[in-house]
C-alpha positions in Angstrom: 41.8 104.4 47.7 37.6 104.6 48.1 35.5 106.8 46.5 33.7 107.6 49.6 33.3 111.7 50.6 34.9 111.2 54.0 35.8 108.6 56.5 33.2 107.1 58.5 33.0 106.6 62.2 30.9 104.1 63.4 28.2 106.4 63.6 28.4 107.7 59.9 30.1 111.0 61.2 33.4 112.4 60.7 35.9 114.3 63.4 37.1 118.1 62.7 40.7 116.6 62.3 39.6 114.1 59.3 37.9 116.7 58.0 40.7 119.4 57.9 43.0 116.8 56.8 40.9 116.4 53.6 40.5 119.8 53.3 44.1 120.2 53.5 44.7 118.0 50.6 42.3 118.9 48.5 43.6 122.6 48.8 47.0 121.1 47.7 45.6 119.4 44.7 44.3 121.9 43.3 46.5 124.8 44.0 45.0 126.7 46.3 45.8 128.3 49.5 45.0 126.9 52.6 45.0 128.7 56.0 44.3 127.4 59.7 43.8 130.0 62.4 43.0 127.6 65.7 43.0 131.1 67.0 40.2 133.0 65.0 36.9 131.0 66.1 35.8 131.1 69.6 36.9 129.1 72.0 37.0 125.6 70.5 36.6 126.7 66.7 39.1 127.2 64.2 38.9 129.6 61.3 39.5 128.0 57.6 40.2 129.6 54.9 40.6 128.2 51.5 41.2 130.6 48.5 39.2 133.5 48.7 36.9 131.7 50.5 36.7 130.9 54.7 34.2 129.3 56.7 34.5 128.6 60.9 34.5 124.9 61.9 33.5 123.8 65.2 34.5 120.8 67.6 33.1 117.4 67.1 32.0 115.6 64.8 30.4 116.0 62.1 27.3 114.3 59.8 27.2 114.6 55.8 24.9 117.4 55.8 27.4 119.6 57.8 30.5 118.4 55.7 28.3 119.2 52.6 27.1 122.8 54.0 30.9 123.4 54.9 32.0 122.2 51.4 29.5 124.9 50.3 30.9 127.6 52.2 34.3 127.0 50.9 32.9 126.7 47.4 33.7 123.1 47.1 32.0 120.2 45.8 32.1 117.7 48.4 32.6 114.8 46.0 36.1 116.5 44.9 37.5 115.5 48.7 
């Protein structure tokens, strides 16, 4: 297992579905709730909701900054994923 925040593509970015997946399992970890709506953005967004806390991710992919500001959203620190 790395130590790395998130998988890299060959670009240095990460995909909406790598990101949800760690997400996911970081929710799990540490006993939280963790809701998908792929309903509850528009159009190609989906709605995440982790505890108390939610946040809208787009499609794509995504750099460290956004994974970071996302992180923040959800009031996680990124290096926890």
């Amino acid at each position: 297992m790395t130590d790395t925040l998130f998988i890299e593509t060959k670009r240095g970015e990460m995909k909406r579905e790598d990101l949800i997946r760690d997400l996911r399992r970081y929710a799990r970890k540490n006993g939280l709730t963790f809701d998908l709506d792929k309903s509850g953005g528009s159009g190609s967004h989906y709605k995440v909701k982790i505890g108390d806390h939610i946040t809208i991710i787009q499609y794509g992919e995504f750099d460290p900054f956004k994974v970071r500001r996302i992180c923040k959203q959800l009031n996680i620190d990124p290096a926890h994923l």
